[in-house]
C-alpha positions in Angstrom: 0.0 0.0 0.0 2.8 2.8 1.1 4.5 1.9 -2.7 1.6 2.6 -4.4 1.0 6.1 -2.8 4.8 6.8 -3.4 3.9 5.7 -6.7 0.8 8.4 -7.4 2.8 11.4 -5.5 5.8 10.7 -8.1 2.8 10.6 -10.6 1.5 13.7 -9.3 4.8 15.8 -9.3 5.6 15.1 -12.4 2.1 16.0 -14.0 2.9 19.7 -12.2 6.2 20.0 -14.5 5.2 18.8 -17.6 0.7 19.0 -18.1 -0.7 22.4 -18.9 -3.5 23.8 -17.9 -6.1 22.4 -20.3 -7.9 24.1 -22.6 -12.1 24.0 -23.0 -11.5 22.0 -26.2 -9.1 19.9 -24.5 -12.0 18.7 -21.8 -14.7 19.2 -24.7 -12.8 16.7 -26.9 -13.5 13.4 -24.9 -17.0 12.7 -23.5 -17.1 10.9 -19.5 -17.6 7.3 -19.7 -21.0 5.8 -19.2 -19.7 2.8 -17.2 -21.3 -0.4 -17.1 -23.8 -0.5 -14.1 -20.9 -0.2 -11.2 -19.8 -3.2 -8.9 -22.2 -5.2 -7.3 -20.8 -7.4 -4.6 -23.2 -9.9 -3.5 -23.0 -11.0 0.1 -24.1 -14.5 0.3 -26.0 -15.1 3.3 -27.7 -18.9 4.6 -30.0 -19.4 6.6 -30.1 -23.5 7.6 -30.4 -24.0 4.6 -34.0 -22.4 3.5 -33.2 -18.9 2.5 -30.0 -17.2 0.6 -29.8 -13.9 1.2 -27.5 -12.0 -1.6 -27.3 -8.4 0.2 -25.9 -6.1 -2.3 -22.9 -4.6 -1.8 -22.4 -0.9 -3.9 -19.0 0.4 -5.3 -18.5 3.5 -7.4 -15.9 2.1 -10.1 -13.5 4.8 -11.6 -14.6 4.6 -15.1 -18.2 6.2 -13.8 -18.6 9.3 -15.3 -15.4 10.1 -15.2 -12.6 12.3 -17.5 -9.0 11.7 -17.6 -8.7 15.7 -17.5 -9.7 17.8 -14.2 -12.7 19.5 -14.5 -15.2 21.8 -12.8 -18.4 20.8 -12.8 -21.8 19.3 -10.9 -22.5 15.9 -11.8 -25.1 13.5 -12.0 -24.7 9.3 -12.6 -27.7 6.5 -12.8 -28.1 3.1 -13.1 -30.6 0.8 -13.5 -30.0 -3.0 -13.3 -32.3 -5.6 -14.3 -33.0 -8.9 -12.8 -30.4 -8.9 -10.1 -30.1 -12.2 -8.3 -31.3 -11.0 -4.6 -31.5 -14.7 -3.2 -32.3 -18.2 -3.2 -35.7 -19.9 -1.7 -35.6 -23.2 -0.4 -38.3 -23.0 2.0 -40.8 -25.1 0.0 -38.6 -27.8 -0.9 -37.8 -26.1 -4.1 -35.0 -24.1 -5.4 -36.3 -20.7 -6.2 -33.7 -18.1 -7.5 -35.1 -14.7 -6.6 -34.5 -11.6 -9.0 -35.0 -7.6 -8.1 -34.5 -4.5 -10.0 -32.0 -2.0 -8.7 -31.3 1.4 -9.1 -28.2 3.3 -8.6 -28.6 6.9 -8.0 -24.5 9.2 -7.5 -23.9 13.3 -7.2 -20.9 14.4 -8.3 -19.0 17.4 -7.6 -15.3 18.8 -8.8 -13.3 21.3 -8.0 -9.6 22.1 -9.7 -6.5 23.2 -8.4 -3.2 24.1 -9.6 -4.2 26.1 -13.1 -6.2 23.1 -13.5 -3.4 20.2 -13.1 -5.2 18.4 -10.0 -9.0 18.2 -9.1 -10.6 16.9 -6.1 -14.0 14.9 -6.4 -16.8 14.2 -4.0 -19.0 11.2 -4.8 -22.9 11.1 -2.6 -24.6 7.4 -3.7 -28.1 6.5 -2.9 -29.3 3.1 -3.8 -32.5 2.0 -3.9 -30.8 -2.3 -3.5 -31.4 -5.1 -1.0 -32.4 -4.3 2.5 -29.5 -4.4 4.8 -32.0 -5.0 8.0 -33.7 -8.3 8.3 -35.7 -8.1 11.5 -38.9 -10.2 11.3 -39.1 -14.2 10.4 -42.0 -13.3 7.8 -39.2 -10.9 6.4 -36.7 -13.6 6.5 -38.8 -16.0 4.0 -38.6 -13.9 1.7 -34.9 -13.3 -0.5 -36.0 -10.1 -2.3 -36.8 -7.2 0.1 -35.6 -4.1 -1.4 -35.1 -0.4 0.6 -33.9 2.9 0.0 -30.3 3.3 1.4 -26.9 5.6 1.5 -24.0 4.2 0.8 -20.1 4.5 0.9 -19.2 8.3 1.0 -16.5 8.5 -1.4 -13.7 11.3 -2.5 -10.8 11.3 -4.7 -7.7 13.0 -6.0 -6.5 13.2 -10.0 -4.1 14.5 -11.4 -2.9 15.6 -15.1 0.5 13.9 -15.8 0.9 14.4 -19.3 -1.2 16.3 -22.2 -0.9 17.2 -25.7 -3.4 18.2 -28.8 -4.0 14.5 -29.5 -3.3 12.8 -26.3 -3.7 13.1 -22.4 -2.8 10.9 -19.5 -3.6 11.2 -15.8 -3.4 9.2 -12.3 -5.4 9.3 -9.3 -7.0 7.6 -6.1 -10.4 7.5 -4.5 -11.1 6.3 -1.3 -14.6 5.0 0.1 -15.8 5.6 3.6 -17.6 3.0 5.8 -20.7 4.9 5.6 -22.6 2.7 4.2 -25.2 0.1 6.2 -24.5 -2.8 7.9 -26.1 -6.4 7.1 -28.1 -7.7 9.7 -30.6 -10.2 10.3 -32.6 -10.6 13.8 -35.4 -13.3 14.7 -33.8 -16.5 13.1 -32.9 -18.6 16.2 -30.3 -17.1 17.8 -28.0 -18.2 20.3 -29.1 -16.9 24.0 -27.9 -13.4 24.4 -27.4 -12.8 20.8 -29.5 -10.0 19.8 -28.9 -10.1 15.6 -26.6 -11.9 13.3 -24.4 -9.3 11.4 -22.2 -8.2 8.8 -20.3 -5.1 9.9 -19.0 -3.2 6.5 -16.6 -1.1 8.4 -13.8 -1.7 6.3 -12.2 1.7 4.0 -11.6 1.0 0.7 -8.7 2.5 -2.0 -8.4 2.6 -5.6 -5.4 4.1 -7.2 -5.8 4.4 -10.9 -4.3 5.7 -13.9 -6.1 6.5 -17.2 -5.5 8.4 -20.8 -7.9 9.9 -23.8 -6.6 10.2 -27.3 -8.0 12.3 -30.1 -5.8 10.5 -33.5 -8.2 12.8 -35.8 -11.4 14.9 -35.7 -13.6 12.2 -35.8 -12.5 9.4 -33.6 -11.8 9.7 -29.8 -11.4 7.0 -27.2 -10.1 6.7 -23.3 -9.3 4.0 -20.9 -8.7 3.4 -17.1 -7.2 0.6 -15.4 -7.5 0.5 -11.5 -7.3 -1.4 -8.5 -9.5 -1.3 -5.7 -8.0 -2.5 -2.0 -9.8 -2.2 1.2 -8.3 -2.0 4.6 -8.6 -4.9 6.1 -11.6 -8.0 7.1 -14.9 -7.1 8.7 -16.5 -8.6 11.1 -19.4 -11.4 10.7 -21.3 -12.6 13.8 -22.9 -16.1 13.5 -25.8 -17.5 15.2 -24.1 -18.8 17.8 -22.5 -15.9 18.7 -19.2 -16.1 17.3 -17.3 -13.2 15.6 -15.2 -13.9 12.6 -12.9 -12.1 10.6 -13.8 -12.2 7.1 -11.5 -11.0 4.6 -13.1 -9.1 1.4 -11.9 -9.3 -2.0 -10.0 -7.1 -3.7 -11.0 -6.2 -7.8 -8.8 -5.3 -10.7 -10.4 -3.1 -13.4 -9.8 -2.5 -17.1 -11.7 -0.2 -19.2 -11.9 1.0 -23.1 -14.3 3.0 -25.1 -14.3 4.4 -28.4 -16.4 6.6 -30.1 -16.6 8.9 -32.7 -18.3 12.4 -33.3 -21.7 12.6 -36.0 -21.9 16.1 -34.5 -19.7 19.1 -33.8 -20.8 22.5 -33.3 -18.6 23.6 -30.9 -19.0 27.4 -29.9 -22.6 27.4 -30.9 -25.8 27.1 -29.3 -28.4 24.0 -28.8 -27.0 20.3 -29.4 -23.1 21.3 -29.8 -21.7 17.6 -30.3 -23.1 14.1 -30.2 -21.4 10.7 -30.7 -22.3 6.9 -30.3 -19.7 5.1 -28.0 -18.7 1.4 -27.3 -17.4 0.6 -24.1 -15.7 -2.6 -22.7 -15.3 -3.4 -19.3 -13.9 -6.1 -17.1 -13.5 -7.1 -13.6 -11.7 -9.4 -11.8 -10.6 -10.7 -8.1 -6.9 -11.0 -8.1 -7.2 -11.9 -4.1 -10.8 -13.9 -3.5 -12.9 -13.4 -0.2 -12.9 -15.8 2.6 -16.0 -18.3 3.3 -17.2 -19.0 6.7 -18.7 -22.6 6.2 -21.6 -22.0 8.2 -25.4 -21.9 7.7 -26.3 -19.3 10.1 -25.3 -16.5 8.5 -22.4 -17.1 7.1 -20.6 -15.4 4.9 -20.6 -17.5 1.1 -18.7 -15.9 -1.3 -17.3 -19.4 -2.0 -20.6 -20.3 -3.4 -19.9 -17.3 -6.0 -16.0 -18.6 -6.4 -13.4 -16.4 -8.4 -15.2 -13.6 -10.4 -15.0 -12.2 -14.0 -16.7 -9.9 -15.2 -17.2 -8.9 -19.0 -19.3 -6.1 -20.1 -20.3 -4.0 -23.4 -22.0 -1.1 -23.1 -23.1 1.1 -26.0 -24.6 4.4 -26.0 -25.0 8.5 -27.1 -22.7 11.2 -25.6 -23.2 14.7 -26.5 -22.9 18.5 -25.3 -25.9 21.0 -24.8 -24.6 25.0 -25.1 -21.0 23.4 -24.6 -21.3 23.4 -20.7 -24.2 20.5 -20.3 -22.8 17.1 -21.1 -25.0 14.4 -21.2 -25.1 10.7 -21.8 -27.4 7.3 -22.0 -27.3 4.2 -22.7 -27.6 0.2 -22.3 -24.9 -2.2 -20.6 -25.3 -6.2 -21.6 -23.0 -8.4 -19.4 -21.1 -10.9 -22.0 -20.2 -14.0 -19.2 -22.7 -16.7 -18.3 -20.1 -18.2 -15.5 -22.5 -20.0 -12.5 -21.6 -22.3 -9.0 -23.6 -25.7 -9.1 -26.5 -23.5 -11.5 -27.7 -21.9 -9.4 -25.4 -18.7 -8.1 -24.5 -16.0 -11.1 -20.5 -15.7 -10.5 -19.6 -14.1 -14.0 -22.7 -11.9 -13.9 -24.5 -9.8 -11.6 -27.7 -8.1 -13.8 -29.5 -9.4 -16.8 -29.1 -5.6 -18.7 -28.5 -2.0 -17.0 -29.6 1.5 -18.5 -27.1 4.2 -17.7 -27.3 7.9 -17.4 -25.0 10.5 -17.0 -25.3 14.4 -16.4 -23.0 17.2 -15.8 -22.5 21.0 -15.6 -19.5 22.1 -16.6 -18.2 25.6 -14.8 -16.4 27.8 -17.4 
């Protein structure tokens, strides 16, 4: 961890010597990426074997609306994922997968410093995902309760290493604050003096990152990010019986292209002042996988979900309204099918997402 913040601050002195400040065109050239529905990290949860609870778990990935250039600006991300596995029903005799619909809802602000070399970001997410509170035995046979929610407060530094007219590279770190909710579940037969069963998300979480945007003509444009996401340490997981384990998370490498190119350009002007299609690839893996705790009182089963990979396309319309609104929609399809035993979705996490982003730019 202390090497890679050495890294960035070597990063980030060199970007004062040799970026300049950027130009409006410079930031104008390369449209924010849409993403493709951010990181879901399902918490596996059994209950003696009759219920599987997956309690969603929110990240805020650095490709997410986001510019290899500093910016001012007020921002605006959503997602909306379709058919996301929220558990498994075995109380009938039958296994029942359970799907919800979940929405994603992230403010944005950034400031820049420096004559525009280094920006800090503050990131607000809502979600409107799995409920985090279990506290009735009715609400316990059913896998899919859903509830509004905050989640991890997060806020980052970037900063501009390197730009030209045709090229421009940066580096960066965001960290994510345990403000998020805890999992808990009361009323399913616990041990004397054990008032809930738990899943205590305390842990802090750091992504360095580094990313570039190129502009070969004045068509075509594309950028990319690649990042790696650490967290601080286990968190806690109380069983049934009353014990506390230490349950170590896993930590996710990221890797994301997209390419588009302009069908409009009227820079300067008023109304509709660019638009342009985009492809976007994006993949996820777990270099380091989560522990299991082989329980069935809620224990934690990420080894039900086994090593993940993620693959997803997104495609989509980018464009600029009076050259200070920049806007964005589109459609993410996951391209893995990976399962455990059939049943648990390991390469896959939604069925399809819609994407939006929205953001003020301050001249």
């Amino acid at each position: 961890m202390k090497k890679i913040f050495l890294s960035l601050g070597f990063l980030f002195a060199l970007g004062l010597q040799v970026a300049t400040a950027q130009t409006w065109e410079d930031a104008y050239a390369v449209p924010n990426m849409l993403g493709d529905g951010g990181l879901l990290q399902p918490n596996s949860i059994d209950n003696n074997n009759f219920t599987i609870y997956n309690f969603q778990q929110h990240a805020t990935k650095i490709c997410e609306n986001n510019s290899v250039i500093p910016r001012d600006r007020i921002g605006f991300h959503f997602d909306s994922l379709q058919t996301v596995q929220t558990g498994i029903d075995n109380s009938a005799g039958l296994t029942v997968p359970r799907y919800r619909n979940i929405q994603e809802y992230r403010f944005w602000g950034e400031k820049t410093f420096l004559d525009e070399n280094i920006s800090l970001d503050l990131i607000v997410p809502v979600y409107y995902s799995t409920d985090p509170s279990i506290d009735t035995f009715e609400q316990a046979l059913n896998p899919t309760p859903l509830a509004g929610q905050f989640g991890d407060l997060a806020f980052g530094l970037k900063a501009l290493v390197w730009e030209d007219a045709e090229q421009a590279y940066s580096a960066g770190v965001r960290v994510e604050a345990p403000t998020g909710p805890e999992f808990s579940v009361r009323g399913l037969n616990p041990a004397p003096g054990v008032d809930q069963n738990l899943l205590d998300l305390d842990a802090w979480y750091f992504t360095p990152w580094i990313g570039g945007q190129w502009t070969p003509g004045t068509n075509w444009f594309a950028s990319a990010f690649v990042s790696y996401r650490l967290n601080s340490g286990p968190v806690l997981n109380r069983l049934n019986n009353g014990t506390d384990l230490n349950v170590r998370q896993a930590t996710y490498l990221f890797a994301d292209l997209a390419i588009g190119r302009w069908i409009v350009q009227r820079e300067g002007q008023g109304g509709l002042t660019s638009l342009a299609p985009v492809l976007e690839l994006h993949y996820t893996t777990t270099p380091t996988a989560a522990s299991a705790v082989n329980s069935f009182d809620f224990g934690y089963q990420t080894g039900r979900v086994g090593k993940t990979d993620y693959l997803n396309i997104t495609g989509g319309l980018n464009g600029t309204y009076n050259d200070v609104w920049q806007f964005g929609i589109g459609g993410a399809l996951p391209m893995r099918t990976g399962s455990f035993a059939g049943l648990y979705d390991s390469d896959r996490t939604f069925s399809w997402a819609l994407l939006a982003n929205l953001n003020y730019y301050f001249r």
